[in-house]
MARLUMMAR-495707 format. One record per residue: residue number from 1; residue in three letters; x, y, z of N, C-alpha, C, O, CB in turn. Coordinates in nm, 3 decimals. Atoms other than C-alpha are relative to their C-alpha. Glycine has a CB too. Layout:
// residues N
n:NUM	res:ALA	n.c1:X	n.c2:Y	n.c3:Z	ca.c1:X	ca.c2:Y	ca.c3:Z	c.c1:X	c.c2:Y	c.c3:Z	o.c1:X	o.c2:Y	o.c3:Z	cb.c1:X	cb.c2:Y	cb.c3:Z
...
//
This chain:
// residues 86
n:1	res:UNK	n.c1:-0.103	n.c2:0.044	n.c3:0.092	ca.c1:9.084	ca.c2:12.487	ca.c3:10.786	c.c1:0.135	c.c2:0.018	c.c3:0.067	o.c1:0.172	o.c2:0.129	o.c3:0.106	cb.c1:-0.007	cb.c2:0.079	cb.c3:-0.135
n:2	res:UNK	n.c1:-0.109	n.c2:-0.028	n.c3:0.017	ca.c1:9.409	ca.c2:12.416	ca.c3:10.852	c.c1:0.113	c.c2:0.121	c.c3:-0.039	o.c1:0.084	o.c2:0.222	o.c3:-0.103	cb.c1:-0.005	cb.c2:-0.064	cb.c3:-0.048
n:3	res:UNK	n.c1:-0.100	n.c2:-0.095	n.c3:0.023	ca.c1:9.722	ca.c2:12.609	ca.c3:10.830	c.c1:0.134	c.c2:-0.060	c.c3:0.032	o.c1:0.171	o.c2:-0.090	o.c3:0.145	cb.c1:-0.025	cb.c2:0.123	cb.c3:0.078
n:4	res:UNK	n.c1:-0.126	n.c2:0.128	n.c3:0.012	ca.c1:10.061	ca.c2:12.405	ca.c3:10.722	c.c1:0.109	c.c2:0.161	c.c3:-0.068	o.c1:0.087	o.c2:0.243	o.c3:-0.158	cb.c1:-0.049	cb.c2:-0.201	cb.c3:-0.170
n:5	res:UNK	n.c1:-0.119	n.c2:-0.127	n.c3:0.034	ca.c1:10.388	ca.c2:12.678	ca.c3:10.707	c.c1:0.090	c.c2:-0.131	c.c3:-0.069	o.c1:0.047	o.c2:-0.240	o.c3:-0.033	cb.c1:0.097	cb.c2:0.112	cb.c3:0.175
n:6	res:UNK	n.c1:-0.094	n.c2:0.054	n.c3:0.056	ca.c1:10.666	ca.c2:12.490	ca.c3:10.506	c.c1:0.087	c.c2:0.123	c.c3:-0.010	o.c1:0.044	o.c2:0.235	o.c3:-0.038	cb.c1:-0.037	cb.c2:-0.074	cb.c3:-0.122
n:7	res:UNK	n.c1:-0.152	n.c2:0.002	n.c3:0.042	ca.c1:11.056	ca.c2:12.577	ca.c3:10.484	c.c1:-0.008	c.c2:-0.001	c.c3:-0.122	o.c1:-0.089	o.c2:-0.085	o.c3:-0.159	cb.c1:0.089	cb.c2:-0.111	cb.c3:0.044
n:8	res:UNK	n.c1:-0.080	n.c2:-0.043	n.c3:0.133	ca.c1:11.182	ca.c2:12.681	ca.c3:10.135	c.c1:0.146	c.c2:-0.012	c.c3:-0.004	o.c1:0.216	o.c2:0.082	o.c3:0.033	cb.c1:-0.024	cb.c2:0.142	cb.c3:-0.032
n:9	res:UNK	n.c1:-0.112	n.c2:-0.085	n.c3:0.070	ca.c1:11.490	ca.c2:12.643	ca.c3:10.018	c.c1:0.009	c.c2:0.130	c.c3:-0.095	o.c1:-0.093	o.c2:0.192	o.c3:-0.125	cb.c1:0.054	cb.c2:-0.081	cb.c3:-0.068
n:10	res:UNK	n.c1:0.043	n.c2:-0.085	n.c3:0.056	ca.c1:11.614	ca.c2:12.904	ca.c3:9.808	c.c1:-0.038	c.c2:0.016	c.c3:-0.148	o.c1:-0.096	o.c2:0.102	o.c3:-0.215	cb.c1:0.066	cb.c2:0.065	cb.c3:0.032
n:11	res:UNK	n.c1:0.053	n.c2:0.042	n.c3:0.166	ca.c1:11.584	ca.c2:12.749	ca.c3:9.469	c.c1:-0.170	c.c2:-0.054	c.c3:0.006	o.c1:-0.241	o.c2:-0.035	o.c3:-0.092	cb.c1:0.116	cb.c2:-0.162	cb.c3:-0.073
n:12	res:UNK	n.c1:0.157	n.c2:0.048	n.c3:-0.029	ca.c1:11.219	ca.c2:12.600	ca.c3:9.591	c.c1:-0.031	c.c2:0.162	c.c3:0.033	o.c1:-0.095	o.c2:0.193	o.c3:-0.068	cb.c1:-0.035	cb.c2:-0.138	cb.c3:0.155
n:13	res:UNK	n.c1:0.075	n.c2:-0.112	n.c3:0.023	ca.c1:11.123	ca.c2:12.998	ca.c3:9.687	c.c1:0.019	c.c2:0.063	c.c3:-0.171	o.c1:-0.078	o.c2:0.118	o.c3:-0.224	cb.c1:0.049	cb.c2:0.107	cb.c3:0.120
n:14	res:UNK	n.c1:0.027	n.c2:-0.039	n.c3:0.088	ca.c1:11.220	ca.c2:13.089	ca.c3:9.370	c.c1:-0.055	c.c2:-0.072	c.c3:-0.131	o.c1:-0.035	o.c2:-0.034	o.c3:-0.247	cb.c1:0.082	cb.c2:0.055	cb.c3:-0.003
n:15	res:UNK	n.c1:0.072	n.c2:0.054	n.c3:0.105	ca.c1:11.014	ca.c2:12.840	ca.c3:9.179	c.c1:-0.122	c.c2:0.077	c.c3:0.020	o.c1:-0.178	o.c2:0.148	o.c3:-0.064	cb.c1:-0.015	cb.c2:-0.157	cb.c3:0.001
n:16	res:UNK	n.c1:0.122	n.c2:-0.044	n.c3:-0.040	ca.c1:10.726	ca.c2:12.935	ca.c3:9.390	c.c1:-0.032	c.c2:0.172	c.c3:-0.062	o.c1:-0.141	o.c2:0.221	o.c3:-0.091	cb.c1:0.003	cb.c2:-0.016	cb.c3:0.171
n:17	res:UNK	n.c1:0.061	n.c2:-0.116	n.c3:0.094	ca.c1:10.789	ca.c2:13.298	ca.c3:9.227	c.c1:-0.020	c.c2:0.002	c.c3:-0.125	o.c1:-0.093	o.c2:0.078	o.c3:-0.188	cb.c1:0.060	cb.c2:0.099	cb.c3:0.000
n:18	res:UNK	n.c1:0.029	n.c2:-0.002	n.c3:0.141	ca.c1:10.801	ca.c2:13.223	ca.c3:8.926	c.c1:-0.146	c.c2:-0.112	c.c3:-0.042	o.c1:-0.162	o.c2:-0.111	o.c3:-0.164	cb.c1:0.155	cb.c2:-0.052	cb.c3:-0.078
n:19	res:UNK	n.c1:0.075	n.c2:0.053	n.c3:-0.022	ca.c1:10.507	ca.c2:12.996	ca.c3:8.957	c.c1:-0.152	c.c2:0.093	c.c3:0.022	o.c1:-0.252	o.c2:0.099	o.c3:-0.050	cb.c1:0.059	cb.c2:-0.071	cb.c3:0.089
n:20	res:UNK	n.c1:0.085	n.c2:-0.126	n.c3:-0.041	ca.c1:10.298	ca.c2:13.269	ca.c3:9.127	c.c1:0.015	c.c2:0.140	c.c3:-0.142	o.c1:-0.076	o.c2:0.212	o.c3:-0.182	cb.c1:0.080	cb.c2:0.062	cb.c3:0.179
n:21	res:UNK	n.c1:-0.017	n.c2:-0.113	n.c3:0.142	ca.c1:10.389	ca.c2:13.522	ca.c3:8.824	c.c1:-0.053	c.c2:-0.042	c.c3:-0.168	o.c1:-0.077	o.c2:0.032	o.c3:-0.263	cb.c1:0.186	cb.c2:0.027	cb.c3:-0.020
n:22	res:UNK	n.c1:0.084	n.c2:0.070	n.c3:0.077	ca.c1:10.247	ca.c2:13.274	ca.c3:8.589	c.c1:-0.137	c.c2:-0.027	c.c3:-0.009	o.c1:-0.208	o.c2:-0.053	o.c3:-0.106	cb.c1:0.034	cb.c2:-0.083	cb.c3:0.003
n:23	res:UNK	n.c1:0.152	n.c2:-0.050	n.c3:-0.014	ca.c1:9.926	ca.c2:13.312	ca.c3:8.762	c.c1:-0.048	c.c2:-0.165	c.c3:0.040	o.c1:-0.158	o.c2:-0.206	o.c3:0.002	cb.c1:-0.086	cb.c2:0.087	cb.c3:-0.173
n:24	res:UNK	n.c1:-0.011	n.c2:0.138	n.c3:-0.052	ca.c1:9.987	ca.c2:12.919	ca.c3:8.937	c.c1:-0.050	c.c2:0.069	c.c3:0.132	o.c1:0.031	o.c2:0.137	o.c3:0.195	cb.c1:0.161	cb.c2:-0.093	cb.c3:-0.007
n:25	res:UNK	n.c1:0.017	n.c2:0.024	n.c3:-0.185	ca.c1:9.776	ca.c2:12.948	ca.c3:9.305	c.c1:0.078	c.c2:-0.119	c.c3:0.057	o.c1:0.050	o.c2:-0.237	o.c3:0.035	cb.c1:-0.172	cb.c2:-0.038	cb.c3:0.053
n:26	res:UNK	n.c1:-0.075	n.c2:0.122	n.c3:-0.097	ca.c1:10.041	ca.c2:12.758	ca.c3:9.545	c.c1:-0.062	c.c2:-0.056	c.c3:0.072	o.c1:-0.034	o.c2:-0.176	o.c3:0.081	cb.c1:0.095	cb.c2:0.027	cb.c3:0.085
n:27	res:UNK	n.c1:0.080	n.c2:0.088	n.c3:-0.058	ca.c1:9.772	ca.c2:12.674	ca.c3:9.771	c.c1:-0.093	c.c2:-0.120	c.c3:-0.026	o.c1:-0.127	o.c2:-0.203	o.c3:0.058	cb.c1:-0.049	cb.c2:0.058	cb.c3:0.040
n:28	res:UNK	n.c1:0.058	n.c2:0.085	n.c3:0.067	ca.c1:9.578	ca.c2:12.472	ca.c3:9.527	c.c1:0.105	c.c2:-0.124	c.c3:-0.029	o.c1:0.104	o.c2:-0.238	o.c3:0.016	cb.c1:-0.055	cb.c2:0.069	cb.c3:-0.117
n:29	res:UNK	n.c1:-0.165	n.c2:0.067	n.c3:0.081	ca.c1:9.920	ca.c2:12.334	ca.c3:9.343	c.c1:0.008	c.c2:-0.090	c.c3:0.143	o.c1:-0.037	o.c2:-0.202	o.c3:0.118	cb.c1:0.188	cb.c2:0.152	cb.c3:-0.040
n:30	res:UNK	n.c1:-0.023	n.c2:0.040	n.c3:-0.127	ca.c1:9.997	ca.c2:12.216	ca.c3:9.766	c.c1:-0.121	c.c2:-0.117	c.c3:0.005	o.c1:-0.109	o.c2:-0.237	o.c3:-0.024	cb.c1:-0.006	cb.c2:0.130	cb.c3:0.114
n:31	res:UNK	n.c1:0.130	n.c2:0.110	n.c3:-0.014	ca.c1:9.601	ca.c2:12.076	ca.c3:9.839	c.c1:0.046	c.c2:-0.132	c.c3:-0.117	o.c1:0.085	o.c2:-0.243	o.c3:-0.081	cb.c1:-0.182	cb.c2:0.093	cb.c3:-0.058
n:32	res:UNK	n.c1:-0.012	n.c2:0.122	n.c3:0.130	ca.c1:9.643	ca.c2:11.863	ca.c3:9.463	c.c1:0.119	c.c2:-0.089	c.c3:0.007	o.c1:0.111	o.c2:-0.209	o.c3:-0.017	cb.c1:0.014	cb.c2:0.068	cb.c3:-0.156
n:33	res:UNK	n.c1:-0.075	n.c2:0.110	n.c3:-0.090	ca.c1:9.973	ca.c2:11.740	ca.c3:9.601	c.c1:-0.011	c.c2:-0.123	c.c3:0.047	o.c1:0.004	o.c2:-0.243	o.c3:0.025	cb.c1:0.013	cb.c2:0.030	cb.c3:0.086
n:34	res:UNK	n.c1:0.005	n.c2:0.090	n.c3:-0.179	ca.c1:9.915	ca.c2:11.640	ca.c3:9.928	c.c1:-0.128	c.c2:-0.098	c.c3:-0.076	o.c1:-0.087	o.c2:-0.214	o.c3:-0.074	cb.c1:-0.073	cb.c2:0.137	cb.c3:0.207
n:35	res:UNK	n.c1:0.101	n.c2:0.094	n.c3:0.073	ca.c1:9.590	ca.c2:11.451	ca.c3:9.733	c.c1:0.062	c.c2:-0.098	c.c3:-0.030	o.c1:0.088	o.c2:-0.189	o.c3:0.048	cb.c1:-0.064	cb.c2:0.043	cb.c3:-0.117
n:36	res:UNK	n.c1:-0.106	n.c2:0.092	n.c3:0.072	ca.c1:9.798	ca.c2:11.268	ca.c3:9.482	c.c1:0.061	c.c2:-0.092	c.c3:0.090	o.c1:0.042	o.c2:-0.213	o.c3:0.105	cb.c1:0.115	cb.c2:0.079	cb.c3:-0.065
n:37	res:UNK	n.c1:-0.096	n.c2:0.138	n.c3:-0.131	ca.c1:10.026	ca.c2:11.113	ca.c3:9.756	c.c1:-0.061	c.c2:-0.053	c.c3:0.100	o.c1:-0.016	o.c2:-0.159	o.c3:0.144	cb.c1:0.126	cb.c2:0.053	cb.c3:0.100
n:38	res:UNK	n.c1:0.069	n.c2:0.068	n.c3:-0.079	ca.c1:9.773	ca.c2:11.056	ca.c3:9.998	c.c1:-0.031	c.c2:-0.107	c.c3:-0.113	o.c1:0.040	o.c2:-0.207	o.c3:-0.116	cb.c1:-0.116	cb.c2:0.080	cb.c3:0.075
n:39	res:UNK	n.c1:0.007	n.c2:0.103	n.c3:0.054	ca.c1:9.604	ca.c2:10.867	ca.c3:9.711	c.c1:0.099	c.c2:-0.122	c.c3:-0.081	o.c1:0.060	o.c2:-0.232	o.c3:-0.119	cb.c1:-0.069	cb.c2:0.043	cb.c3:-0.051
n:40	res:UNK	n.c1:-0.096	n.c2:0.124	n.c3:0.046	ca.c1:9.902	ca.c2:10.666	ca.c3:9.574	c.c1:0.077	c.c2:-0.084	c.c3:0.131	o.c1:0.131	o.c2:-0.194	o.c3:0.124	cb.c1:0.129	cb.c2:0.069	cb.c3:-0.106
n:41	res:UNK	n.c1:-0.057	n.c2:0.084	n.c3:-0.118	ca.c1:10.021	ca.c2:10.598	ca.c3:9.961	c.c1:-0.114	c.c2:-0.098	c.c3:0.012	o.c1:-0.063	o.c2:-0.196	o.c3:0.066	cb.c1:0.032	cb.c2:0.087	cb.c3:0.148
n:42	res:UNK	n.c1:0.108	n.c2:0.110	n.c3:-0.123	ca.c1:9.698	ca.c2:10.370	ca.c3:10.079	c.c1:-0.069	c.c2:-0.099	c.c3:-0.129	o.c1:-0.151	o.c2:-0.070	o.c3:-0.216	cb.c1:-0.178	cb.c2:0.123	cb.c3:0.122
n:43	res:UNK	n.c1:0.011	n.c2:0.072	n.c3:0.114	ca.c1:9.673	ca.c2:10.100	ca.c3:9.859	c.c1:-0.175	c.c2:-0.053	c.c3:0.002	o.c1:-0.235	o.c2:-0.091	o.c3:0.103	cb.c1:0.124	cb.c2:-0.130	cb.c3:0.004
n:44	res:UNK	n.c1:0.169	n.c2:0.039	n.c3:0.026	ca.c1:9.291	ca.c2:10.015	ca.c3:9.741	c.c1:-0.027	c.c2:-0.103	c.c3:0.058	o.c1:0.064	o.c2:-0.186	o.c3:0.053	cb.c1:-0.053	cb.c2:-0.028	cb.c3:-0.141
n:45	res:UNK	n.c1:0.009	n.c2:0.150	n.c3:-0.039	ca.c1:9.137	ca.c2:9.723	ca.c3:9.909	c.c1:-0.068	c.c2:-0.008	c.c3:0.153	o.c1:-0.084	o.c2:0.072	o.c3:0.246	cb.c1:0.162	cb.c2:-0.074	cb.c3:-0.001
n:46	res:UNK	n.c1:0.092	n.c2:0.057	n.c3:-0.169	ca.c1:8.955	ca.c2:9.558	ca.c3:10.213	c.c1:0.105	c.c2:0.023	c.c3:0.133	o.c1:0.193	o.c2:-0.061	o.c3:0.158	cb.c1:-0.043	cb.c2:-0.219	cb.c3:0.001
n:47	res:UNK	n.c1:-0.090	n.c2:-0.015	n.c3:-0.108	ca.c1:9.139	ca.c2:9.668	ca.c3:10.501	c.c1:-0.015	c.c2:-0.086	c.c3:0.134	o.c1:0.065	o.c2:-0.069	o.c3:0.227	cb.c1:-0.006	cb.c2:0.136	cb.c3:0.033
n:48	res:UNK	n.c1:0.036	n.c2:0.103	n.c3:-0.105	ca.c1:9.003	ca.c2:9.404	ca.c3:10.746	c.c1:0.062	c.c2:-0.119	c.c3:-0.069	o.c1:0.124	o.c2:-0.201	o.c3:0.000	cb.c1:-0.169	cb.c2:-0.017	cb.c3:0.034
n:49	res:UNK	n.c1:-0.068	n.c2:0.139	n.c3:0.029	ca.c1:9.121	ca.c2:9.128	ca.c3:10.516	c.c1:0.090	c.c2:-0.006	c.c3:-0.021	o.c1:0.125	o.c2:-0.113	o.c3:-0.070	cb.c1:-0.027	cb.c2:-0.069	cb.c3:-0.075
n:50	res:UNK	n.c1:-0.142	n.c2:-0.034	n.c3:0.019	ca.c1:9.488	ca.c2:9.289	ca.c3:10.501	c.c1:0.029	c.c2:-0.001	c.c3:0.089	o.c1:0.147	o.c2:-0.030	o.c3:0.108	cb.c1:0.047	cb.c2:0.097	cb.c3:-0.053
n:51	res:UNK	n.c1:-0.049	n.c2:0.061	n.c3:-0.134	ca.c1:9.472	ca.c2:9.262	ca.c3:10.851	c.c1:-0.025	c.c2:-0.133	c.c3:0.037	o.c1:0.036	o.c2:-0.196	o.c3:0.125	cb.c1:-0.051	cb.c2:0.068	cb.c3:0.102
n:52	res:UNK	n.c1:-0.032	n.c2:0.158	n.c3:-0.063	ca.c1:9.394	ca.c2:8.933	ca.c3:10.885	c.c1:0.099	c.c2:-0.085	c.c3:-0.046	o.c1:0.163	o.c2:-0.171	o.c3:0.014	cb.c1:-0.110	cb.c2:-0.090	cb.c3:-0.015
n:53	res:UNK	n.c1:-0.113	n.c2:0.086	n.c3:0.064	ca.c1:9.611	ca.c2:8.805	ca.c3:10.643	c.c1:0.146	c.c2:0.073	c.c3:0.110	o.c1:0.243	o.c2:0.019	o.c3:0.163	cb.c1:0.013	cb.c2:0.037	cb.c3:-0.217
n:54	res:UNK	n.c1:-0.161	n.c2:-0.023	n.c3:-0.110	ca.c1:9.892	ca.c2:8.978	ca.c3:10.860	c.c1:-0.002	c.c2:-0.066	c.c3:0.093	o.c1:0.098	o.c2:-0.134	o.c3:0.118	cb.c1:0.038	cb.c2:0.138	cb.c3:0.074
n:55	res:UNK	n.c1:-0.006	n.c2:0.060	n.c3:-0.148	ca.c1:9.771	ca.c2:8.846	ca.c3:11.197	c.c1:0.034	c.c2:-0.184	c.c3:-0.059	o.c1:0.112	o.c2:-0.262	o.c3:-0.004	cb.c1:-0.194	cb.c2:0.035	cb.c3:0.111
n:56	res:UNK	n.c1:-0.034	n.c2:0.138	n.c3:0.035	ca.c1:9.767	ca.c2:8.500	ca.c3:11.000	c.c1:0.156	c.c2:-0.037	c.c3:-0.059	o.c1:0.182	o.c2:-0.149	o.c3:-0.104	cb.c1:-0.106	cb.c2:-0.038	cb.c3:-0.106
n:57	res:UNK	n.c1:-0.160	n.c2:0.066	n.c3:0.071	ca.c1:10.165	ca.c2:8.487	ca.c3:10.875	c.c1:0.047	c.c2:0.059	c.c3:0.143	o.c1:0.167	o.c2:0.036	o.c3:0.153	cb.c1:0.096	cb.c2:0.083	cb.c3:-0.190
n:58	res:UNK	n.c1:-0.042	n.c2:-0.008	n.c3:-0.123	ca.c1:10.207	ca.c2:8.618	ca.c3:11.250	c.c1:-0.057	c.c2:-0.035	c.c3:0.108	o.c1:-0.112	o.c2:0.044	o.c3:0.185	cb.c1:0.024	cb.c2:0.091	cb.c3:0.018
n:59	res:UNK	n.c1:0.101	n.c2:0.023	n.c3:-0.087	ca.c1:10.060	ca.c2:8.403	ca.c3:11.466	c.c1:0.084	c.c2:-0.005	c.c3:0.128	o.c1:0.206	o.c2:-0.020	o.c3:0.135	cb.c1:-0.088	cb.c2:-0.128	cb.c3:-0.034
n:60	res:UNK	n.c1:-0.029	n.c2:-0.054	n.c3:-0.160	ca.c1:10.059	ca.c2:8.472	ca.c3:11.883	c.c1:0.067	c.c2:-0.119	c.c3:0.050	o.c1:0.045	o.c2:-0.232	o.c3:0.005	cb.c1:-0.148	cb.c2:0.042	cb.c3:0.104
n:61	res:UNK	n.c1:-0.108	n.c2:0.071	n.c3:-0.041	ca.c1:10.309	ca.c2:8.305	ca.c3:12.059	c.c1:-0.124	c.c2:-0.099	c.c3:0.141	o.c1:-0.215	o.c2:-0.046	o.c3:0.204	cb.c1:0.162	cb.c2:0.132	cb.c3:0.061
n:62	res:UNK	n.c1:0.138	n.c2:0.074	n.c3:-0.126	ca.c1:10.087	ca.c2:8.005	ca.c3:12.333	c.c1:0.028	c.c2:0.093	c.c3:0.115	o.c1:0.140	o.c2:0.136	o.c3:0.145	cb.c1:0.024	cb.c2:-0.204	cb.c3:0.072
n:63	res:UNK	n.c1:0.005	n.c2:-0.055	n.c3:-0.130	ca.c1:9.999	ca.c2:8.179	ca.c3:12.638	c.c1:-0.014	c.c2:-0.108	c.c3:0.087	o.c1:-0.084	o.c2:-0.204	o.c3:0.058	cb.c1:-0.106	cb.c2:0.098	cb.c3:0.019
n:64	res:UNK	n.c1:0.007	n.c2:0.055	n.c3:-0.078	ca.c1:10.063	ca.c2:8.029	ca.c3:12.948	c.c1:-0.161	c.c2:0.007	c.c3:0.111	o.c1:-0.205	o.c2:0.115	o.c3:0.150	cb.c1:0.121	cb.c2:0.032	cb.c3:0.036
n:65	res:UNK	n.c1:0.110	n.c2:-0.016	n.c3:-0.080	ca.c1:9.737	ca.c2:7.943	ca.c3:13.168	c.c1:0.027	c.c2:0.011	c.c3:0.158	o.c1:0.065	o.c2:-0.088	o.c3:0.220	cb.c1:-0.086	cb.c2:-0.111	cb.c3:-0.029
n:66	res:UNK	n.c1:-0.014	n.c2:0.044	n.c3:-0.149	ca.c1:9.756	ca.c2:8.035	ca.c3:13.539	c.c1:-0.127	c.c2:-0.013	c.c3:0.086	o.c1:-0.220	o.c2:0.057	o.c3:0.045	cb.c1:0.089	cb.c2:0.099	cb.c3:0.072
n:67	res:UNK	n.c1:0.096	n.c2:0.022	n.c3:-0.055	ca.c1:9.513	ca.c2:7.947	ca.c3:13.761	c.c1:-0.025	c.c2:0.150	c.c3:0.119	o.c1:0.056	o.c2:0.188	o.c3:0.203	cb.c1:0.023	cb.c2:-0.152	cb.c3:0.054
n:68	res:UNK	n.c1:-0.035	n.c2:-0.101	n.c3:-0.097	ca.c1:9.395	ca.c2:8.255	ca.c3:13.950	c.c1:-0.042	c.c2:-0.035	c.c3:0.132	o.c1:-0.032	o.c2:0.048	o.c3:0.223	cb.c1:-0.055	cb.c2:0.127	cb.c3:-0.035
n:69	res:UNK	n.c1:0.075	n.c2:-0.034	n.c3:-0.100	ca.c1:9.207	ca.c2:8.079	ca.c3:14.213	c.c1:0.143	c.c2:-0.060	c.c3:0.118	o.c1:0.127	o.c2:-0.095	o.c3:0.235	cb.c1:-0.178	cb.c2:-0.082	cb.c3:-0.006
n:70	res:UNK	n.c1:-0.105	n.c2:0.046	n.c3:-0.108	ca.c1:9.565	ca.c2:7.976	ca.c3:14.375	c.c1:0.098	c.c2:0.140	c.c3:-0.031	o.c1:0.157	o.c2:0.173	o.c3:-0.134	cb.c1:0.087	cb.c2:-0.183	cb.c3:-0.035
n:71	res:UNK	n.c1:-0.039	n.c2:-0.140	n.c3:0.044	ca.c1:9.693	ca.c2:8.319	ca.c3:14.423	c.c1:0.175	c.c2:-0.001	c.c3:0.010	o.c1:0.248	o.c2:0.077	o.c3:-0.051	cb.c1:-0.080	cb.c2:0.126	cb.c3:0.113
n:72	res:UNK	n.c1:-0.112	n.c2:0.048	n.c3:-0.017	ca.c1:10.025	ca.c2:8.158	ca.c3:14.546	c.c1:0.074	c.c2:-0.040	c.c3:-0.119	o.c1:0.186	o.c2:0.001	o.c3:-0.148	cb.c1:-0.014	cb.c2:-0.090	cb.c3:0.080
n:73	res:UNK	n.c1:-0.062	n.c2:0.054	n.c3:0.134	ca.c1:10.098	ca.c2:7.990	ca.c3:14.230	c.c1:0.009	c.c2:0.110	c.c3:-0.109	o.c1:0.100	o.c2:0.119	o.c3:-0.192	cb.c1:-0.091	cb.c2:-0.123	cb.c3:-0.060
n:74	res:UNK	n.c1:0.041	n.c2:-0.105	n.c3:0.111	ca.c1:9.984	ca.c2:8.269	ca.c3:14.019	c.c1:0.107	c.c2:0.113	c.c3:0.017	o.c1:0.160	o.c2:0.161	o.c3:-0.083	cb.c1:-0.164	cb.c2:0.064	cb.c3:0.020
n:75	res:UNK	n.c1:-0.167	n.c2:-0.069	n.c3:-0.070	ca.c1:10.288	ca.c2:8.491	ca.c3:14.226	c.c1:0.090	c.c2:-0.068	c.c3:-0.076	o.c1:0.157	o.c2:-0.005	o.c3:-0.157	cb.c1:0.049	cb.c2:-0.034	cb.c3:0.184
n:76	res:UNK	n.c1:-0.136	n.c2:0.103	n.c3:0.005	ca.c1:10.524	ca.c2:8.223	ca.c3:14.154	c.c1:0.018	c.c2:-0.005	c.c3:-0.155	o.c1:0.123	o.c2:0.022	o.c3:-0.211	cb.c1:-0.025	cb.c2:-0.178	cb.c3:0.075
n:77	res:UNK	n.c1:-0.013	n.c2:0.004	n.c3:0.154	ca.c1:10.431	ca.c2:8.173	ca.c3:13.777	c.c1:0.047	c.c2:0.162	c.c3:-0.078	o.c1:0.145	o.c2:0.184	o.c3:-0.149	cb.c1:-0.166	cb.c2:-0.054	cb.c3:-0.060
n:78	res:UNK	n.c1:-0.097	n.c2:-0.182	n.c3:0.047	ca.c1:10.449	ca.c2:8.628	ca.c3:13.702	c.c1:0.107	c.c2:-0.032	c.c3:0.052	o.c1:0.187	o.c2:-0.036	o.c3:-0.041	cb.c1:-0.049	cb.c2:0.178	cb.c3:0.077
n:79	res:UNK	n.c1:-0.115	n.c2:-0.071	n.c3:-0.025	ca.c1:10.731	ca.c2:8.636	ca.c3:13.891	c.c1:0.128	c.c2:-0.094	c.c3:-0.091	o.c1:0.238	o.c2:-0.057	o.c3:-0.131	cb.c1:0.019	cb.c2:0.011	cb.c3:0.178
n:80	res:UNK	n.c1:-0.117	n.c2:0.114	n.c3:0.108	ca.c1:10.917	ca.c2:8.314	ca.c3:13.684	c.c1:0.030	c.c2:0.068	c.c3:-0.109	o.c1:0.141	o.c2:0.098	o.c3:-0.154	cb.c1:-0.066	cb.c2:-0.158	cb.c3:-0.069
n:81	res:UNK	n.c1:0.005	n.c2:-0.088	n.c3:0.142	ca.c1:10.815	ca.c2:8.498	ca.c3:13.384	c.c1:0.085	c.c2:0.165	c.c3:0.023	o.c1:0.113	o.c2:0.244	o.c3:-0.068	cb.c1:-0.197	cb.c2:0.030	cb.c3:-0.047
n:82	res:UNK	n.c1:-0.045	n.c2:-0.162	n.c3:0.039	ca.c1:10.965	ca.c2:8.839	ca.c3:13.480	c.c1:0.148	c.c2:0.002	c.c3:0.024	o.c1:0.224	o.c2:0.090	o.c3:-0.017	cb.c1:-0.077	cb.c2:0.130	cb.c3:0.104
n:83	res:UNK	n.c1:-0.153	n.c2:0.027	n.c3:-0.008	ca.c1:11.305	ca.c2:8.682	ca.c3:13.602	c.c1:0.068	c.c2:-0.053	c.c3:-0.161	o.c1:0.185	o.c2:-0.032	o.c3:-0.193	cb.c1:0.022	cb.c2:-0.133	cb.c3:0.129
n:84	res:UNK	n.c1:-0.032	n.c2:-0.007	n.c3:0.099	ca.c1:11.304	ca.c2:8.564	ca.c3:13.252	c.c1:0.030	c.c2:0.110	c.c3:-0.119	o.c1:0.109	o.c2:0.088	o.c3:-0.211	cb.c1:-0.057	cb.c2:-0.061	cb.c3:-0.011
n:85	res:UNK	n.c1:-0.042	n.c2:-0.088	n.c3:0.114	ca.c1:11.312	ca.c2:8.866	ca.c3:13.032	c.c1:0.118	c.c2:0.082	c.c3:0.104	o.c1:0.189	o.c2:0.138	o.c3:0.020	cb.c1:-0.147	cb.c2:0.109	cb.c3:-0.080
n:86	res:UNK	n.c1:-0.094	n.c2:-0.069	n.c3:-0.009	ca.c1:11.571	ca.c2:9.047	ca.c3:13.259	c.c1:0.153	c.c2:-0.082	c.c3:-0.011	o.c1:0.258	o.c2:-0.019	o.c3:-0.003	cb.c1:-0.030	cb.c2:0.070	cb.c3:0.119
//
């Protein structure tokens, strides 16, 4: 198991005492948390078809074809391309 330290302010330590004096376990109160928000962050659903629909409203830019069996040309075409992005 784990072991997560958290920072207090000093109005947040003194909830946590008065919390604890009520007979509230903080470590539970923390686990049921961190639950909660995990489950309201990750929205329900097919996660393969949330990625495709993304890759489909972003589709890949054409790739250029070089021929590798002309190793000359294949120089000439990377190096066109790399004078372009600088």
């Amino acid at each position: 198991m784990a072991l997560l330290n958290v920072r207090l302010t000093e109005d947040d330590a003194r909830l946590v005492r008065t919390l604890r004096a009520r007979g509230i376990v903080i470590s539970d109160l923390v686990r049921r948390a961190i639950r909660a928000a995990a489950a309201s962050a990750s929205p329900p659903g097919d996660s393969d078809a949330i990625l495709t629909e993304m890759i489909a409203q972003i589709p890949l830019p054409p790739r250029r074809q070089i021929r590798s069996a002309n190793r000359r040309e294949a120089r000439e075409e990377i190096l066109t391309k790399l004078r372009k992005k600088r």
